[in-house]
mmCIF entry with sequence, helices, sheets and N, C-alpha, C, O atoms, coordinates in Angstrom:
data_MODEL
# 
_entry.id   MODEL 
# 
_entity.id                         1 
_entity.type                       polymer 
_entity.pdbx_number_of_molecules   1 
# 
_entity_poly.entity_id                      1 
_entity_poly.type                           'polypeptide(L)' 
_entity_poly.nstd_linkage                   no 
_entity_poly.nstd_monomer                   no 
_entity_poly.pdbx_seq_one_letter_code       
;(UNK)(UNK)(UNK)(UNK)(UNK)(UNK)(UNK)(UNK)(UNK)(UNK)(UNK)(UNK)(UNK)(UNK)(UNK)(UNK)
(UNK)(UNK)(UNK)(UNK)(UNK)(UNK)(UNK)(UNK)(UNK)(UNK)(UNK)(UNK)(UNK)(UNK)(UNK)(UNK)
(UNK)(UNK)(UNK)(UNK)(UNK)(UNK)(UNK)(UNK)(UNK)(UNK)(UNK)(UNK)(UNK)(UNK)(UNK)(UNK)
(UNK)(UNK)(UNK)
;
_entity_poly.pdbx_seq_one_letter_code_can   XXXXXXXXXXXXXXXXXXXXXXXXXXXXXXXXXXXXXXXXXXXXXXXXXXX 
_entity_poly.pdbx_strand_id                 A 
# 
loop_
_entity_poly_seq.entity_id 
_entity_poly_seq.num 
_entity_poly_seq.mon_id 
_entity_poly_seq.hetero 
1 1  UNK n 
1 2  UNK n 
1 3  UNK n 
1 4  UNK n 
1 5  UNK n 
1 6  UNK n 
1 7  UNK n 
1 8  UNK n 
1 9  UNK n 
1 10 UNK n 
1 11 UNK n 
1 12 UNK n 
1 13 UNK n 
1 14 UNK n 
1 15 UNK n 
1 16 UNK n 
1 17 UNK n 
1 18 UNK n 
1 19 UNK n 
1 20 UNK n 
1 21 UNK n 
1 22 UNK n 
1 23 UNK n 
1 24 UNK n 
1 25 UNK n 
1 26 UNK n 
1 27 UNK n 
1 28 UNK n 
1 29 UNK n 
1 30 UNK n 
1 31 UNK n 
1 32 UNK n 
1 33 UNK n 
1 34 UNK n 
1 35 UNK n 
1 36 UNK n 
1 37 UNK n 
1 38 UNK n 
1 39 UNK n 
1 40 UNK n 
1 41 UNK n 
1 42 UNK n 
1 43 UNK n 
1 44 UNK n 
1 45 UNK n 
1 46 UNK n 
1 47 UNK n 
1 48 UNK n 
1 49 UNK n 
1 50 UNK n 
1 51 UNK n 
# 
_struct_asym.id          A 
_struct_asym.entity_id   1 
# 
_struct_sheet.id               AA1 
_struct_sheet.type             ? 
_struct_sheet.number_strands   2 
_struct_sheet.details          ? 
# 
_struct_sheet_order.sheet_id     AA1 
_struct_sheet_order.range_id_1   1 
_struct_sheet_order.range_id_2   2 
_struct_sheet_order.offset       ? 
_struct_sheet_order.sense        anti-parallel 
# 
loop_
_struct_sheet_range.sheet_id 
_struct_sheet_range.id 
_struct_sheet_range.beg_label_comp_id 
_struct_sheet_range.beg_label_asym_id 
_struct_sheet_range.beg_label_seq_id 
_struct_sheet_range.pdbx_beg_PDB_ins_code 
_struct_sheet_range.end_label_comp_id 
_struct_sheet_range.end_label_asym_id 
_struct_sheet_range.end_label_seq_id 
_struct_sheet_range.pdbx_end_PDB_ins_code 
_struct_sheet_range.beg_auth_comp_id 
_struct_sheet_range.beg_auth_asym_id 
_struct_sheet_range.beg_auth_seq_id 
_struct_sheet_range.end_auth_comp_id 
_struct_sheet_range.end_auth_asym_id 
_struct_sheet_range.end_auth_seq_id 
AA1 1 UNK A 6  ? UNK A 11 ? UNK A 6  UNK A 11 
AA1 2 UNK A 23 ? UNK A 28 ? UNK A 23 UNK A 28 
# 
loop_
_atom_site.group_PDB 
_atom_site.id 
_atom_site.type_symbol 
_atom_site.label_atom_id 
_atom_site.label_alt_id 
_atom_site.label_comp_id 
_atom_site.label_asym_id 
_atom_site.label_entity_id 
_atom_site.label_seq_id 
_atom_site.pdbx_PDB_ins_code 
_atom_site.Cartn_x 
_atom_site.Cartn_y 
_atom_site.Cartn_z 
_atom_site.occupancy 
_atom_site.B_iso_or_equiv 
_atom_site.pdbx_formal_charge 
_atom_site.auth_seq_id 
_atom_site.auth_comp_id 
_atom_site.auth_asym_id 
_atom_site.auth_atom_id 
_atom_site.pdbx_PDB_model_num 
ATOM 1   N N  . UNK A 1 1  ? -34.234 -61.811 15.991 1.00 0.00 ? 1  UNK A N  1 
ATOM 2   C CA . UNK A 1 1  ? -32.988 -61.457 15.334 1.00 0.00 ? 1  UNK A CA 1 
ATOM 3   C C  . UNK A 1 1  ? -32.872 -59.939 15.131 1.00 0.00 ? 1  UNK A C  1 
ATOM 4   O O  . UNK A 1 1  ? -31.847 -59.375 14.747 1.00 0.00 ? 1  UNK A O  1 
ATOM 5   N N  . UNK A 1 2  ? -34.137 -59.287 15.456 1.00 0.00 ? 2  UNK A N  1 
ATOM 6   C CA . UNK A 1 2  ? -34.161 -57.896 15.088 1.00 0.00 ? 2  UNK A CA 1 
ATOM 7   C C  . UNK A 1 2  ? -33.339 -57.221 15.978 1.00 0.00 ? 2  UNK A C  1 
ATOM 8   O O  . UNK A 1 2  ? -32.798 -56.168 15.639 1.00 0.00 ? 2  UNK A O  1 
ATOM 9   N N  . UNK A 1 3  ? -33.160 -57.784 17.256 1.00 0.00 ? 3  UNK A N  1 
ATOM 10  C CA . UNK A 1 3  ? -32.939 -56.831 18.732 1.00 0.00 ? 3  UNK A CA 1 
ATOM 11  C C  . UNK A 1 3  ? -31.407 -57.654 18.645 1.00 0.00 ? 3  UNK A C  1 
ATOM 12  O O  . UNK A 1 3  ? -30.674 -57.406 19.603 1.00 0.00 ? 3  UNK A O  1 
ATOM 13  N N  . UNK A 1 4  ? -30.982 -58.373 17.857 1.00 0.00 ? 4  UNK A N  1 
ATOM 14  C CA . UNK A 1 4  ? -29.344 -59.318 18.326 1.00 0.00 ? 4  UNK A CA 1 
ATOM 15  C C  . UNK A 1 4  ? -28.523 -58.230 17.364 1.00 0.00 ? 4  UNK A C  1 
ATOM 16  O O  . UNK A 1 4  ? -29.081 -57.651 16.433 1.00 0.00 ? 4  UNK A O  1 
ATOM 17  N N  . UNK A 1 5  ? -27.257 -58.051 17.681 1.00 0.00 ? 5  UNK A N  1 
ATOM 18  C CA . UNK A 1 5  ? -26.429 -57.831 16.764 1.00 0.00 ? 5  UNK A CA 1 
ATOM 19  C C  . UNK A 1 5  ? -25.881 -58.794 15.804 1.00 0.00 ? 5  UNK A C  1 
ATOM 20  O O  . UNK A 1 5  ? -24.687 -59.090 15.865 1.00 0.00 ? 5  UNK A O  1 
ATOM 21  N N  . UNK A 1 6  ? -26.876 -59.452 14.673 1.00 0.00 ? 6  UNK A N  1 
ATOM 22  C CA . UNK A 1 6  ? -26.195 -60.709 14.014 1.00 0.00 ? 6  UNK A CA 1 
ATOM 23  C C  . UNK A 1 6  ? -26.755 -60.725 12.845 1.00 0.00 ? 6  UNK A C  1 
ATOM 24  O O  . UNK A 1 6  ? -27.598 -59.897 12.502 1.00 0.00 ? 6  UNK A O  1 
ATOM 25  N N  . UNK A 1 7  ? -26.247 -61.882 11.960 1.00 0.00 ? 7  UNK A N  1 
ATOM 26  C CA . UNK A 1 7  ? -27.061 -61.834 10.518 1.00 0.00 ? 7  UNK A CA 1 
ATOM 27  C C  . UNK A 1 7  ? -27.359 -63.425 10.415 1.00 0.00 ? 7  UNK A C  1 
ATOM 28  O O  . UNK A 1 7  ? -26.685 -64.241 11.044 1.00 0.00 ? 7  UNK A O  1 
ATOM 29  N N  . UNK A 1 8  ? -28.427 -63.789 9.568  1.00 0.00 ? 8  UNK A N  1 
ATOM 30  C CA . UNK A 1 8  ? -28.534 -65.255 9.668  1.00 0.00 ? 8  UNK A CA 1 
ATOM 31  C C  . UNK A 1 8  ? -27.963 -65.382 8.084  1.00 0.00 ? 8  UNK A C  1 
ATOM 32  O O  . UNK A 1 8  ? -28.288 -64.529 7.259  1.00 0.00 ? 8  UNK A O  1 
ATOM 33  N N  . UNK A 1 9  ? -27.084 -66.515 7.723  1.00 0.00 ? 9  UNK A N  1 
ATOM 34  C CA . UNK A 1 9  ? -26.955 -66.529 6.568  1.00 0.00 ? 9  UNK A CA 1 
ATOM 35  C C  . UNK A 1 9  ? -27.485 -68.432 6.061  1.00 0.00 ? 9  UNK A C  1 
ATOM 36  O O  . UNK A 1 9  ? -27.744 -69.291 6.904  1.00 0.00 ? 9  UNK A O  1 
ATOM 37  N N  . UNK A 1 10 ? -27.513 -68.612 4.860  1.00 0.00 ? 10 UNK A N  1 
ATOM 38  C CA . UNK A 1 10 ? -27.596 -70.167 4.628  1.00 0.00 ? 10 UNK A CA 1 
ATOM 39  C C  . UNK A 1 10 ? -27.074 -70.379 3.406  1.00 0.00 ? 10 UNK A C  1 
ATOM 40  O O  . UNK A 1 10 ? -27.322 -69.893 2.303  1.00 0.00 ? 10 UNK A O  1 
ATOM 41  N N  . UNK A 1 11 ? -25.752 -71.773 4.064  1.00 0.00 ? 11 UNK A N  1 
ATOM 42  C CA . UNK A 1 11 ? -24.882 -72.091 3.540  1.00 0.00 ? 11 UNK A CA 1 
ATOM 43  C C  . UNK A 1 11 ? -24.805 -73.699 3.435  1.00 0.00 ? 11 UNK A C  1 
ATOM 44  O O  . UNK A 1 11 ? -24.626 -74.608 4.246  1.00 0.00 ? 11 UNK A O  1 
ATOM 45  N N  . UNK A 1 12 ? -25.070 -73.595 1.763  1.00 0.00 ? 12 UNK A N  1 
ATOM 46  C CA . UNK A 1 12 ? -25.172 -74.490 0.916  1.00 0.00 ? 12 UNK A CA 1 
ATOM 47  C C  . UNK A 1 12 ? -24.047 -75.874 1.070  1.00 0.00 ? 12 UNK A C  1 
ATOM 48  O O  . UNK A 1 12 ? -23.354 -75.957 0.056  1.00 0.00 ? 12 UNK A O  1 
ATOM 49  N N  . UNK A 1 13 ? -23.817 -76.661 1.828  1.00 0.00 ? 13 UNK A N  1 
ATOM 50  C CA . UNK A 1 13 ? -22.824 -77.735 2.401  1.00 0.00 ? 13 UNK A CA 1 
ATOM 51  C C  . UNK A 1 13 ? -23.035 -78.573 0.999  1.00 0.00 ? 13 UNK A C  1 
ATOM 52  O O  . UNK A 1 13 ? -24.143 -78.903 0.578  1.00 0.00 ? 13 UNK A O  1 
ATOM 53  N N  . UNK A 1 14 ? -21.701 -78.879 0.305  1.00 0.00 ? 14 UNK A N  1 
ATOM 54  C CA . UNK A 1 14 ? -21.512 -80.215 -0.683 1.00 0.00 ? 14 UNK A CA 1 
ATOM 55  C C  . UNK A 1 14 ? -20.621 -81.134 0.077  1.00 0.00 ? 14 UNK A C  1 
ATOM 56  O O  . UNK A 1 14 ? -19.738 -80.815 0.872  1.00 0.00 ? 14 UNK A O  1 
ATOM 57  N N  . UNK A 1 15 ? -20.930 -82.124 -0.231 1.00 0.00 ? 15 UNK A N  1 
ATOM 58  C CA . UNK A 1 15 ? -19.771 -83.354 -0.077 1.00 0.00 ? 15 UNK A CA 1 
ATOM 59  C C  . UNK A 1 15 ? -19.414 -84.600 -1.535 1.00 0.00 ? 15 UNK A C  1 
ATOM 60  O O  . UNK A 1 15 ? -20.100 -85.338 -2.242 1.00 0.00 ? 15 UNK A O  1 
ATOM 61  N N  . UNK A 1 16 ? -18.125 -84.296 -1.420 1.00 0.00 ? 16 UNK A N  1 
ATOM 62  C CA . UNK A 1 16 ? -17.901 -85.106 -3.049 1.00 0.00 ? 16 UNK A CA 1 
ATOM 63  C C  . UNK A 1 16 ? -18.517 -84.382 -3.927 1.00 0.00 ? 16 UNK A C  1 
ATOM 64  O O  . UNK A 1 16 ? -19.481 -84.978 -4.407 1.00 0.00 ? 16 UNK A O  1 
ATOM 65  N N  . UNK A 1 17 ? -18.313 -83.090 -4.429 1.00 0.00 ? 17 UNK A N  1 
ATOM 66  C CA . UNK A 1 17 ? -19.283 -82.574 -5.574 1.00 0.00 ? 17 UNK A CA 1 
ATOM 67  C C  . UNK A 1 17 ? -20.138 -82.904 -5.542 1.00 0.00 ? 17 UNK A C  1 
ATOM 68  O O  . UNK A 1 17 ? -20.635 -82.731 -6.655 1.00 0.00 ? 17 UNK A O  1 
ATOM 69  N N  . UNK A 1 18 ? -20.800 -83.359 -4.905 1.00 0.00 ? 18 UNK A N  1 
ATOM 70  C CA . UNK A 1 18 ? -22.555 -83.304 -4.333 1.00 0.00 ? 18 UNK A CA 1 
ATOM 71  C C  . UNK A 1 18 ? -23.039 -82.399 -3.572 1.00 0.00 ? 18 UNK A C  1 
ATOM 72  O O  . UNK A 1 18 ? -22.404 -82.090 -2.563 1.00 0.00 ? 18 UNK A O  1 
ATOM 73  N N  . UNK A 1 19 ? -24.502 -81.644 -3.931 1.00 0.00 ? 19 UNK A N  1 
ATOM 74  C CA . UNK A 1 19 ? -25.302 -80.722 -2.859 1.00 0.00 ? 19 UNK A CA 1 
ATOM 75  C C  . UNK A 1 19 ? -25.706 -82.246 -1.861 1.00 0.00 ? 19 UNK A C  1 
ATOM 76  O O  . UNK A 1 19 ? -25.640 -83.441 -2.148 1.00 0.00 ? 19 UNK A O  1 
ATOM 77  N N  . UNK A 1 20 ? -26.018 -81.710 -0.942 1.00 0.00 ? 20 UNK A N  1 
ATOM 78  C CA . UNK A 1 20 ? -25.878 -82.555 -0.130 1.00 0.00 ? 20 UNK A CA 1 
ATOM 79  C C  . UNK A 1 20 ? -26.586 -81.887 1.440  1.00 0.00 ? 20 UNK A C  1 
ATOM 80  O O  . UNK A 1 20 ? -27.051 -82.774 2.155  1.00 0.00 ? 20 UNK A O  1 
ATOM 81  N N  . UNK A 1 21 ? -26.695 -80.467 1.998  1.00 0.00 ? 21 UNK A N  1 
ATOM 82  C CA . UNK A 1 21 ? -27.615 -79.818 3.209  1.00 0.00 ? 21 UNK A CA 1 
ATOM 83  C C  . UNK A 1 21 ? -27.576 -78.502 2.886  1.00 0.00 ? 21 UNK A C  1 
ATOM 84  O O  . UNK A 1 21 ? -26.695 -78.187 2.086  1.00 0.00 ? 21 UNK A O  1 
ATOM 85  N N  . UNK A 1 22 ? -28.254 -77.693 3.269  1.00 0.00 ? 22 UNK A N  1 
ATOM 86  C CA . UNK A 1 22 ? -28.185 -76.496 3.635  1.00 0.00 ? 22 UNK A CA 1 
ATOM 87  C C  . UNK A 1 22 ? -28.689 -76.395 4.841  1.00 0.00 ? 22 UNK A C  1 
ATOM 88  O O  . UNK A 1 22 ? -29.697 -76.990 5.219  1.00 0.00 ? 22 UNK A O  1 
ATOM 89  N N  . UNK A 1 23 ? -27.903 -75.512 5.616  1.00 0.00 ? 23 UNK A N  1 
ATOM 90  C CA . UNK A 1 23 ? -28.045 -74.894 6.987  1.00 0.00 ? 23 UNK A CA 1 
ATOM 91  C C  . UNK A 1 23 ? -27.917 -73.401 6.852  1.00 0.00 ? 23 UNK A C  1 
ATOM 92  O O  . UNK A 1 23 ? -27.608 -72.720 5.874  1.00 0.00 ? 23 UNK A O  1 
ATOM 93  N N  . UNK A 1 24 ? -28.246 -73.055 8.125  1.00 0.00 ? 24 UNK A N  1 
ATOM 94  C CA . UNK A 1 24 ? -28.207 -71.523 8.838  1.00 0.00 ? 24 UNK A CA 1 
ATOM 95  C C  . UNK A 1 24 ? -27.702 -71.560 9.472  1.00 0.00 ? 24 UNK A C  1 
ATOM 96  O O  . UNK A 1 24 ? -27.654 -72.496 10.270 1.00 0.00 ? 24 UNK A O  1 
ATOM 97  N N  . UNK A 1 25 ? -26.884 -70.358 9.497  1.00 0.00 ? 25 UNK A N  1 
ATOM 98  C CA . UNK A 1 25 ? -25.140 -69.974 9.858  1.00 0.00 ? 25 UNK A CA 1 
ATOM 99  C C  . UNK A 1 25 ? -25.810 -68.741 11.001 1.00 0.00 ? 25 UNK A C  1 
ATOM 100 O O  . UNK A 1 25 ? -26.645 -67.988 10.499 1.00 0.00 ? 25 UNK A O  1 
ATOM 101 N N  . UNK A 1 26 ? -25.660 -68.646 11.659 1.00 0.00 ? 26 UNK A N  1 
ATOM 102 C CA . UNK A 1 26 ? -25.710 -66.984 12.617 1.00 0.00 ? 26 UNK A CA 1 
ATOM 103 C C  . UNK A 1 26 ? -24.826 -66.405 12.937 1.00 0.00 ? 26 UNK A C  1 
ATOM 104 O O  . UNK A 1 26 ? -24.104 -67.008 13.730 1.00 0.00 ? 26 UNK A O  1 
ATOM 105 N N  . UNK A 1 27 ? -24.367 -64.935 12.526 1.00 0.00 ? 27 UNK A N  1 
ATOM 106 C CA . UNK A 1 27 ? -23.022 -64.698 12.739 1.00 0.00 ? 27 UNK A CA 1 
ATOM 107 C C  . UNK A 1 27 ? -23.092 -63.022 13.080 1.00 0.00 ? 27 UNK A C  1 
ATOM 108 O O  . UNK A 1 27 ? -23.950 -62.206 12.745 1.00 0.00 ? 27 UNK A O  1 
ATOM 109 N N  . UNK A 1 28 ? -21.753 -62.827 13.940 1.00 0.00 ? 28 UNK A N  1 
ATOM 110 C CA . UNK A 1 28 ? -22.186 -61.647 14.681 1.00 0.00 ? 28 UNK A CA 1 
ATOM 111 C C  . UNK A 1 28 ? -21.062 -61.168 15.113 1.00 0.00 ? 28 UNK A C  1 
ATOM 112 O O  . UNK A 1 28 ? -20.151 -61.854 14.648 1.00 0.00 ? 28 UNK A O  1 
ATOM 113 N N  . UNK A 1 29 ? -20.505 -59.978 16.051 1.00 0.00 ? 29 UNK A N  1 
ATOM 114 C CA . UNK A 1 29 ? -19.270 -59.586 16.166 1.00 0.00 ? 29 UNK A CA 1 
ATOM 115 C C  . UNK A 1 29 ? -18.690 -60.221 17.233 1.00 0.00 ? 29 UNK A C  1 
ATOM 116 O O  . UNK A 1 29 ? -19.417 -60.414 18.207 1.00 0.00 ? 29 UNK A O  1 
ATOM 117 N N  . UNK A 1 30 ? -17.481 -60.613 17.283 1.00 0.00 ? 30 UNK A N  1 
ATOM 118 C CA . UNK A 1 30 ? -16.847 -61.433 18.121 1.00 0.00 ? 30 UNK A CA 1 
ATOM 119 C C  . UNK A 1 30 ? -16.346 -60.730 19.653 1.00 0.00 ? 30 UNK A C  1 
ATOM 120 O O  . UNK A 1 30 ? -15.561 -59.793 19.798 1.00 0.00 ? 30 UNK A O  1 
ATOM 121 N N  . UNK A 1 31 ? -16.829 -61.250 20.367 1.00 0.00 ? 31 UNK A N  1 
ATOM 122 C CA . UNK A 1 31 ? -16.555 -60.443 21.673 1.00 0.00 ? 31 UNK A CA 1 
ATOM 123 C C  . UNK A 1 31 ? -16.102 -61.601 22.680 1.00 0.00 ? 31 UNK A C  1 
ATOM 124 O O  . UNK A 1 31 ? -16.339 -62.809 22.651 1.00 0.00 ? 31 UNK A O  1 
ATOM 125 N N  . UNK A 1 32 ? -15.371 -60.827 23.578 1.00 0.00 ? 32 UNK A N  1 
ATOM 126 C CA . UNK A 1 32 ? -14.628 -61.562 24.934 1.00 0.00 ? 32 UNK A CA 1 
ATOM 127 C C  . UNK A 1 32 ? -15.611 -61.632 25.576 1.00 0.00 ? 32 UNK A C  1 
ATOM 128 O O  . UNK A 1 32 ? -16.510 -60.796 25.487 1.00 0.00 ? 32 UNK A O  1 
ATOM 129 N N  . UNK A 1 33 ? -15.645 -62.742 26.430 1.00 0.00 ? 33 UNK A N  1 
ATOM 130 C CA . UNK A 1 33 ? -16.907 -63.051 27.133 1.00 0.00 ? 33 UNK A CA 1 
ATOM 131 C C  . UNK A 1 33 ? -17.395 -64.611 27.584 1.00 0.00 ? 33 UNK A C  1 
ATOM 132 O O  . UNK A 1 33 ? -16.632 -65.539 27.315 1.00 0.00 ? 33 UNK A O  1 
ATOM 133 N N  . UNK A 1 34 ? -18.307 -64.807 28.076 1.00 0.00 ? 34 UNK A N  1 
ATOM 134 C CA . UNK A 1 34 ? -18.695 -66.741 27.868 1.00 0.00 ? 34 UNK A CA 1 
ATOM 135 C C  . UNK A 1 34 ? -19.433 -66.752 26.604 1.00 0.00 ? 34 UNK A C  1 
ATOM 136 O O  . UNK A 1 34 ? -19.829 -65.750 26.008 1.00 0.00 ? 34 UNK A O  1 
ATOM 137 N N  . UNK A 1 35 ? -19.532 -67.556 26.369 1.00 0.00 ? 35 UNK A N  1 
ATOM 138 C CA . UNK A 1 35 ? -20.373 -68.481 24.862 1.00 0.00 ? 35 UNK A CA 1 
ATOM 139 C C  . UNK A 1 35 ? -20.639 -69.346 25.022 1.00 0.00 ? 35 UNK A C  1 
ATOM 140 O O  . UNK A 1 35 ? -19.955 -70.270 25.463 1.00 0.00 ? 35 UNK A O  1 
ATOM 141 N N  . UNK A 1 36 ? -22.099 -69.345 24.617 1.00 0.00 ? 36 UNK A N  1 
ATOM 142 C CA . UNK A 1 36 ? -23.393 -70.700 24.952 1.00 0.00 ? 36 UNK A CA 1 
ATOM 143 C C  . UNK A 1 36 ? -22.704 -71.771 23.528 1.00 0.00 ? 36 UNK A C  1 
ATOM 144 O O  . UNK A 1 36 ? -22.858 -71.408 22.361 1.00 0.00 ? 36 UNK A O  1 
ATOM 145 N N  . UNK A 1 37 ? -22.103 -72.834 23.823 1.00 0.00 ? 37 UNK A N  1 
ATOM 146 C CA . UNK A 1 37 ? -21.791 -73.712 22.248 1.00 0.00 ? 37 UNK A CA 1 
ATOM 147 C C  . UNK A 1 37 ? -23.006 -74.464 22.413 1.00 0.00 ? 37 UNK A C  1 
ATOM 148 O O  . UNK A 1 37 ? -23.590 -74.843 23.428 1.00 0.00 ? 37 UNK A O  1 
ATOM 149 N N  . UNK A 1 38 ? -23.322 -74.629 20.855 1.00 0.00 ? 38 UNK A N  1 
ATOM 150 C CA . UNK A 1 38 ? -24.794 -76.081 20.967 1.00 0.00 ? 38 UNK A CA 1 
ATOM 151 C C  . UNK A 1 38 ? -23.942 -76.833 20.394 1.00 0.00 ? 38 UNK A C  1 
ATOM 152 O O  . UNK A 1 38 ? -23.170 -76.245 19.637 1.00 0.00 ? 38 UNK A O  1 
ATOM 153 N N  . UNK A 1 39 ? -23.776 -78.313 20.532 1.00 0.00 ? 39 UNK A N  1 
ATOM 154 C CA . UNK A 1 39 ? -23.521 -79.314 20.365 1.00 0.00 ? 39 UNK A CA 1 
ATOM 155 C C  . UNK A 1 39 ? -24.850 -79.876 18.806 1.00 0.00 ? 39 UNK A C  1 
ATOM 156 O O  . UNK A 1 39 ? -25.985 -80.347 18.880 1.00 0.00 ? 39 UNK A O  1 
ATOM 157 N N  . UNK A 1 40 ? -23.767 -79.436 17.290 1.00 0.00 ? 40 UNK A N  1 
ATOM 158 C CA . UNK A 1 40 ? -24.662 -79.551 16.305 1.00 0.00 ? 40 UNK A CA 1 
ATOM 159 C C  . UNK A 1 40 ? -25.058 -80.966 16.117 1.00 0.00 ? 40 UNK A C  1 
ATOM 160 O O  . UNK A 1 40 ? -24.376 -81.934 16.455 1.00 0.00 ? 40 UNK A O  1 
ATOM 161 N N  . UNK A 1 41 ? -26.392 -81.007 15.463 1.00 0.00 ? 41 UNK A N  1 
ATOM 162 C CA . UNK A 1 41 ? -26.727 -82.430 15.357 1.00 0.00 ? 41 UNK A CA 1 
ATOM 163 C C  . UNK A 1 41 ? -27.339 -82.267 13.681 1.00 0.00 ? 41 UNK A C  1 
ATOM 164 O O  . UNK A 1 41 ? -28.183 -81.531 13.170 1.00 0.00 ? 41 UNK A O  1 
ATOM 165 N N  . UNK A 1 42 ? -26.610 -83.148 13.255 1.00 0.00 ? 42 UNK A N  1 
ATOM 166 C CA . UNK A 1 42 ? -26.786 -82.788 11.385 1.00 0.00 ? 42 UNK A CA 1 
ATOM 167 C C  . UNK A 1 42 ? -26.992 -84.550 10.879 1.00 0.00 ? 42 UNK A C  1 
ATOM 168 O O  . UNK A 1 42 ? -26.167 -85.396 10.534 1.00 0.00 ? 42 UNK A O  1 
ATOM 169 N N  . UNK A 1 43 ? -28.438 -84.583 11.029 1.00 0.00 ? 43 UNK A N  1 
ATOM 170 C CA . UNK A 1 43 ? -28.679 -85.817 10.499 1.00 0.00 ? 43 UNK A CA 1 
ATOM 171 C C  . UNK A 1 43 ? -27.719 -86.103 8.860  1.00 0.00 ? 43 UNK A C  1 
ATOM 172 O O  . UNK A 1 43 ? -27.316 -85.264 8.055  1.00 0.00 ? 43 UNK A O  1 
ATOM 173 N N  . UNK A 1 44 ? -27.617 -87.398 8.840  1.00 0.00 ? 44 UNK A N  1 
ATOM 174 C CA . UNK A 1 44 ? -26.193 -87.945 8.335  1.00 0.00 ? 44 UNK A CA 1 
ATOM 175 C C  . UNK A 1 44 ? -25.512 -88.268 7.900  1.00 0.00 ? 44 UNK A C  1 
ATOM 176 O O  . UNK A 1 44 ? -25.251 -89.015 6.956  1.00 0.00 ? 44 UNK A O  1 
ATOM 177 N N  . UNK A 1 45 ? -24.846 -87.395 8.959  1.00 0.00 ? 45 UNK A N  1 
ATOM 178 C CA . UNK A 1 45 ? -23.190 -87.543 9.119  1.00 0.00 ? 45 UNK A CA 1 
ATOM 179 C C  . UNK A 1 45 ? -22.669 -88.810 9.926  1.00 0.00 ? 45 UNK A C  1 
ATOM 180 O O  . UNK A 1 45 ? -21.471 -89.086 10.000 1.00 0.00 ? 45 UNK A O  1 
ATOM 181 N N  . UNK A 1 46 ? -23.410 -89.356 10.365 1.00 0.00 ? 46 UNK A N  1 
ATOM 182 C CA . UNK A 1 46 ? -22.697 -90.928 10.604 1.00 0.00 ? 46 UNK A CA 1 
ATOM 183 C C  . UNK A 1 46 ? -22.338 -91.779 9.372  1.00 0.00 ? 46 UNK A C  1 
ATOM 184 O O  . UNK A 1 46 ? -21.292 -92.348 9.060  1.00 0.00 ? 46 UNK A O  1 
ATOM 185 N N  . UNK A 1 47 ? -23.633 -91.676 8.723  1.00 0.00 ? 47 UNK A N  1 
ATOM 186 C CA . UNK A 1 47 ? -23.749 -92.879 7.299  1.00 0.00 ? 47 UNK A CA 1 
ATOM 187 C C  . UNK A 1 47 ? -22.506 -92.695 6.804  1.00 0.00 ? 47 UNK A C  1 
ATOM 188 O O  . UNK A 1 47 ? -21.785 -93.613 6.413  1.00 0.00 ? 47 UNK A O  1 
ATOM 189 N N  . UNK A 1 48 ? -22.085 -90.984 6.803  1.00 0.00 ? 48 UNK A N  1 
ATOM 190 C CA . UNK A 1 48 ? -20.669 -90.805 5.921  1.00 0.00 ? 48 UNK A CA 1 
ATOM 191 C C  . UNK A 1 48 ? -19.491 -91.108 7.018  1.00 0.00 ? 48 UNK A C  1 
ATOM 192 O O  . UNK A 1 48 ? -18.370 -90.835 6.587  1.00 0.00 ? 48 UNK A O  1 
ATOM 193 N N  . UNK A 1 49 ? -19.514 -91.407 7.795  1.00 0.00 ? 49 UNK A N  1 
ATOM 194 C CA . UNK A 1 49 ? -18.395 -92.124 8.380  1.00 0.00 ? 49 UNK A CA 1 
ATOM 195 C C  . UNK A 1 49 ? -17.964 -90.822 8.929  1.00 0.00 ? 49 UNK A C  1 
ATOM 196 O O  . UNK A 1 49 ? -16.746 -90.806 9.106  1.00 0.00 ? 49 UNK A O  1 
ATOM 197 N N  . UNK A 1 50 ? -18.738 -89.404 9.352  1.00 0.00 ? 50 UNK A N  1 
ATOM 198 C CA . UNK A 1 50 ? -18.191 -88.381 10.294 1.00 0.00 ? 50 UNK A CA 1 
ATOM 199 C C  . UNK A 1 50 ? -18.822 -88.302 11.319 1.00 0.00 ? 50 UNK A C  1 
ATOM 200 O O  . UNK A 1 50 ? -20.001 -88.623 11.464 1.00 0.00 ? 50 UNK A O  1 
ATOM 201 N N  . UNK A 1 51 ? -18.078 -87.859 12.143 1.00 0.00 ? 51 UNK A N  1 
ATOM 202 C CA . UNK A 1 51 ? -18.201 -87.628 13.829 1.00 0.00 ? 51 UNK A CA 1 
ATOM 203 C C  . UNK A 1 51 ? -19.187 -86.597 13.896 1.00 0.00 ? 51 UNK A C  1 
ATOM 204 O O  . UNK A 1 51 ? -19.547 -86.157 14.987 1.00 0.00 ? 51 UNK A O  1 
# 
């Protein structure tokens, strides 16, 4: 992360006024170009009835 232009941040996810995950966010300046998307996988989010 030292050599990327980016910052990692972690952001506290509630659902229903419930804590409920925290993840890491990576974020960086937006440029024209291709972009690698990952296809997130956030153990679950089925049980709650999301996609």
């Amino acid at each position: 992360m030292e050599q990327a232009d980016t910052i990692r941040v972690e952001v506290a996810v509630q659902y229903r006024t419930r804590s409920w995950q925290t993840i890491e966010v990576d974020l960086g300046p937006a440029k024209a170009g291709p972009v690698d998307l990952v296809d997130p996988h956030v153990q679950g989010l089925a049980e709650l009835g999301i996609r």
